[in-house]
N, CA, C and O of each residue as an XYZ file, in Angstrom:
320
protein
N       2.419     -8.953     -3.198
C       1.312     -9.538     -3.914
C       1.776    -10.652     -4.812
O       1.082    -11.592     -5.200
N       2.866    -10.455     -5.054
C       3.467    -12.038     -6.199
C       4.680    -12.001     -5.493
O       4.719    -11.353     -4.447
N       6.002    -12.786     -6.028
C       7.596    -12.722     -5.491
C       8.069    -11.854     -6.088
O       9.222    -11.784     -5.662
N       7.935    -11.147     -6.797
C       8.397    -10.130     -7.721
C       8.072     -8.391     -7.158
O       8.648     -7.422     -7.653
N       7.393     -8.332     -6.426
C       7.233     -7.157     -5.577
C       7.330     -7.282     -4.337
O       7.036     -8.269     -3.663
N       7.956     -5.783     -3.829
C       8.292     -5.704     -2.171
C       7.267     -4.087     -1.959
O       6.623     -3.455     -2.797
N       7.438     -3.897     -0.832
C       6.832     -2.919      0.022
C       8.384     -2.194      0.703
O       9.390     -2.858      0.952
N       8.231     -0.579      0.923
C       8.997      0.224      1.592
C       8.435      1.232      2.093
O       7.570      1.680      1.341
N       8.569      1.872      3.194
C       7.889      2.843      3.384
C       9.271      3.801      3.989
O       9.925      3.421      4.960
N       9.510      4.819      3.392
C      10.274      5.995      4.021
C       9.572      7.535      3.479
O       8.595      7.777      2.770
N      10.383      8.249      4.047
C      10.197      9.913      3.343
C       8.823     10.040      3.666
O       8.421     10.649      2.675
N       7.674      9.841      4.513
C       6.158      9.874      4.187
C       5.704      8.920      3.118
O       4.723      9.292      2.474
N       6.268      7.689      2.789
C       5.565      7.158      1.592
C       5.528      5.600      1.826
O       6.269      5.021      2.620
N       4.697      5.070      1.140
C       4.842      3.690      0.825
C       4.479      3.516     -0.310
O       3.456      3.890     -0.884
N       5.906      2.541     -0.880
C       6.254      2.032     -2.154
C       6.122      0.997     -2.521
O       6.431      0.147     -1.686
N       5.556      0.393     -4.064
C       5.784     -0.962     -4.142
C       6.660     -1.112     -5.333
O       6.399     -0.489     -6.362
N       7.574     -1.820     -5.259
C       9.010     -1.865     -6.032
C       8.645     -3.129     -6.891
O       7.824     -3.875     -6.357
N       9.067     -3.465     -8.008
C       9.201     -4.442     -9.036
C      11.313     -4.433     -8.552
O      12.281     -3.688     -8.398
N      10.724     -6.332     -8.512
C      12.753     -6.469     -7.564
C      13.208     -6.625     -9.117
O      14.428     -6.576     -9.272
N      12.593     -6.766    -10.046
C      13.720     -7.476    -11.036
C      14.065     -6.170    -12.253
O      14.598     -6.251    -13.360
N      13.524     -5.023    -11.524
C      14.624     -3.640    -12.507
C      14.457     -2.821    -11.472
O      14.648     -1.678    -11.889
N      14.177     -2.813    -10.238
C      14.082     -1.521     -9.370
C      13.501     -0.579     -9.545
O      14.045      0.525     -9.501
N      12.417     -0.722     -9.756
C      11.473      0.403    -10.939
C      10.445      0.029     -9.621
O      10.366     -1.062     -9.057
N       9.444      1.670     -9.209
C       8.685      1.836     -8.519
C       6.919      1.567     -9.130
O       6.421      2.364     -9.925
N       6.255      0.516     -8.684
C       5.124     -0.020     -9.729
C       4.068      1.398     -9.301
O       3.607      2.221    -10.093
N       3.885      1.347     -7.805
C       3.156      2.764     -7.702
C       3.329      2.843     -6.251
O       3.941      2.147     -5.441
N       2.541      3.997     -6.156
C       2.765      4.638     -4.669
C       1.523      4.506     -3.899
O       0.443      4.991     -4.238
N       1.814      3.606     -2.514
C       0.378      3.371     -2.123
C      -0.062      3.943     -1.018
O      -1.011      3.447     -0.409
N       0.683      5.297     -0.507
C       0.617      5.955      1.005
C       1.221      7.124      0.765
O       2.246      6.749      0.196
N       1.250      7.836      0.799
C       1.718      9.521      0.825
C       1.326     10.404      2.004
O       0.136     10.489      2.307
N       2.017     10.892      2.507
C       1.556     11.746      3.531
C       1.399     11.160      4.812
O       0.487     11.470      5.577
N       2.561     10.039      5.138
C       2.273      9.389      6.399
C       3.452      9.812      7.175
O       4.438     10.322      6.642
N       3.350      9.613      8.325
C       3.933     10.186      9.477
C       5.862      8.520     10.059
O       7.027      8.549     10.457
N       4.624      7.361      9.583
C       5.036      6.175      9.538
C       4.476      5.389      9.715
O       3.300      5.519     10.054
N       5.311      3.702      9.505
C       4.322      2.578      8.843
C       4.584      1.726      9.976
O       5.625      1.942     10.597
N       3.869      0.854     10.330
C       4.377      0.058     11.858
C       3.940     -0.882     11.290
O       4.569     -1.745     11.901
N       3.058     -1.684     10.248
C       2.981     -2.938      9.519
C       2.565     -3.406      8.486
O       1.382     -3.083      8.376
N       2.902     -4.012      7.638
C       2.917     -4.417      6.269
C       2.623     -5.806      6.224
O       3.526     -6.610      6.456
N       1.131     -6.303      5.875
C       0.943     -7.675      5.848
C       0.375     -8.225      4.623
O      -0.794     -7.840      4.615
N       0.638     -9.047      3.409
C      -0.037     -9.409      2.540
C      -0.626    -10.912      2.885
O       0.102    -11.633      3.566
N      -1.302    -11.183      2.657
C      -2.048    -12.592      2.433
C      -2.840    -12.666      1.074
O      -3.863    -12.050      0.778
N      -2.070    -13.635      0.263
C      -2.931    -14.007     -0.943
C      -3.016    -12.445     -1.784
O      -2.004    -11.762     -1.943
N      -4.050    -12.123     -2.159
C      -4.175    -10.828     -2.629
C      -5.003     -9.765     -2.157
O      -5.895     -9.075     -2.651
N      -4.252     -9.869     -0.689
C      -5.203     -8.662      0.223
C      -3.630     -8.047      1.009
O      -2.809     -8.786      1.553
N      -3.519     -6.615      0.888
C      -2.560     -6.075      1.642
C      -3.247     -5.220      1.986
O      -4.054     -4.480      1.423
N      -2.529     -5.471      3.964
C      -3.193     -4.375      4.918
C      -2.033     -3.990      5.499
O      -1.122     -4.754      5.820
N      -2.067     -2.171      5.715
C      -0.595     -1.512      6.366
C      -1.163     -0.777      7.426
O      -2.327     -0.380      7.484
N      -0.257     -0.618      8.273
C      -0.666     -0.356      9.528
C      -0.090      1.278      9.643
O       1.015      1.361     10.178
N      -0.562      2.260      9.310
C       0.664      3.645      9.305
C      -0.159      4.762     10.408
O      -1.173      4.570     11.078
N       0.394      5.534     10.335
C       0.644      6.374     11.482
C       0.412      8.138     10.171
O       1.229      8.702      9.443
N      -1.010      8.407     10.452
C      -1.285      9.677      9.885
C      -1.850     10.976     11.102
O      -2.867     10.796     11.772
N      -1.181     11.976     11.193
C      -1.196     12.889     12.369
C      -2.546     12.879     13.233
O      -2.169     14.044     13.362
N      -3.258     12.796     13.664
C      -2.578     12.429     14.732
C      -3.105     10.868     15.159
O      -3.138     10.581     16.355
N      -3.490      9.935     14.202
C      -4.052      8.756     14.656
C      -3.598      7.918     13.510
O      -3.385      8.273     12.350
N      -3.424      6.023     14.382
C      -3.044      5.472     13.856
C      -4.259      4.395     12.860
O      -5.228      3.827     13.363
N      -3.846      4.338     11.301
C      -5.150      3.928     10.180
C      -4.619      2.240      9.467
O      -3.508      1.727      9.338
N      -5.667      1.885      9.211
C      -5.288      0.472      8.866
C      -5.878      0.892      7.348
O      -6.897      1.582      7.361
N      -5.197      0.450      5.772
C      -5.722      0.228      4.949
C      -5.455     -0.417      4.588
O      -4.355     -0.951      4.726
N      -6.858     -0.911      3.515
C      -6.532     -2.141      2.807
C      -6.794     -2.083      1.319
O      -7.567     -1.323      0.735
N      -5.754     -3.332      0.638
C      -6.217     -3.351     -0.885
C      -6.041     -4.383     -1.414
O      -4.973     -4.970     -1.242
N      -7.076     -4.932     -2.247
C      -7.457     -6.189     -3.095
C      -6.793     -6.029     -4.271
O      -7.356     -5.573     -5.267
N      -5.643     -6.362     -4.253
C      -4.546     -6.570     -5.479
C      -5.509     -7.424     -6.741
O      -5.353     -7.102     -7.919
N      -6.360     -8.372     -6.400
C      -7.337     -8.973     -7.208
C      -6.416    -10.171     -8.060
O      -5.325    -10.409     -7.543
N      -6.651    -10.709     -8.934
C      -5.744    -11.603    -10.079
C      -5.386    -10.853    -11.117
O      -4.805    -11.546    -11.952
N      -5.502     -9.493    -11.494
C      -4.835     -8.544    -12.401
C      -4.491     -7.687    -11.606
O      -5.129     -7.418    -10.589
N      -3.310     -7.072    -11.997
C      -2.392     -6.252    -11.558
C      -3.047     -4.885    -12.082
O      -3.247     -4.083    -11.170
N      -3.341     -4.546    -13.083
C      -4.491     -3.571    -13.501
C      -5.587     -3.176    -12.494
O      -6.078     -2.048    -12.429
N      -5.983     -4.424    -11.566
C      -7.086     -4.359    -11.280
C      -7.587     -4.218    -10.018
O      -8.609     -4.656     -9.490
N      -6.391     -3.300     -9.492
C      -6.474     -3.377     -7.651
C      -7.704     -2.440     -7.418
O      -8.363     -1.754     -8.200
N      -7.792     -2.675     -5.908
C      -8.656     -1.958     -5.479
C      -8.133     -1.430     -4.262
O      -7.470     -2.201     -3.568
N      -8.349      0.020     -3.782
C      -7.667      0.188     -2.435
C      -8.556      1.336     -1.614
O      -9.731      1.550     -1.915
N      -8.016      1.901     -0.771
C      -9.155      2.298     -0.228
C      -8.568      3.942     -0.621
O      -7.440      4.207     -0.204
N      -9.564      5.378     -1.664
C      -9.567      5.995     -2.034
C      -8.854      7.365     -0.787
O      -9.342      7.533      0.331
N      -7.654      8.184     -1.337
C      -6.917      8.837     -0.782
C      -8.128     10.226      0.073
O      -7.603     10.835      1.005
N      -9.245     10.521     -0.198
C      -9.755     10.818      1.239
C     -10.363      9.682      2.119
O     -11.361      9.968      2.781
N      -9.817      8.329      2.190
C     -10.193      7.815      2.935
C     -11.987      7.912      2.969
O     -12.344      8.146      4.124
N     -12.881      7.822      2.243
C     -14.225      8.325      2.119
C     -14.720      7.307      1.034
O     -14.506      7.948      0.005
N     -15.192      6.245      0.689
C     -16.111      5.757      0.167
C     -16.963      6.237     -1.005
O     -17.683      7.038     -0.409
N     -17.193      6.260     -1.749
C     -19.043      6.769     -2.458
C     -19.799      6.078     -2.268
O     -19.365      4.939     -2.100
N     -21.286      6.228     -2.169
C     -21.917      5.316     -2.559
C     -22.615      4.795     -3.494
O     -23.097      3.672     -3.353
C-alpha cells in the first residue's frame, strides 16, 4: 500500500510487515490453506488464497489513512 510495507503469507497467514523495524502492522488472512496472489494497485489489495476446500479472492481499500482500511469481514458475510 505505500514503499514501506510488504505482504507474506506462510504458517496459514498473511502478513503485512512495516520494512523499516520488522514489526508486523496486522494480520490480514488467518486460516488459509495458501496464497497464489498478492496484487496492490494504488490503494486496493486483492489476494488470491486457497481456503479448504475452494479458492477466494479478497479485497481491501487501504483508503488514504492507514487507520482507515476497509476489508472484507472474517465471516466473509457483509451486513446490511
Amino acid at each position: 500500500h505505500d514503499e514501506f510495507k510488504v505482504l507474506s503469507g506462510s504458517d496459514g497467514m498473511l502478513k503485512m510487515w512495516n520494512v523499516h523495524d520488522g514489526t508486523v502492522v496486522r494480520d490480514l488472512l488467518t486460516g488459509i490453506q495458501g496464497v497464489w496472489q498478492v496484487v496492490f494497485e494504488g490503494r486496493w489489495c486483492v489476494a488470491a488464497s486457497n481456503r479448504n476446500p475452494a479458492t477466494v479472492l479478497d479485497v481491501w481499500d487501504f483508503g488514504t489513512d492507514e487507520d482507515e482500511w476497509i476489508g472484507e469481514p472474517p465471516s466473509g458475510f457483509y451486513d446490511d
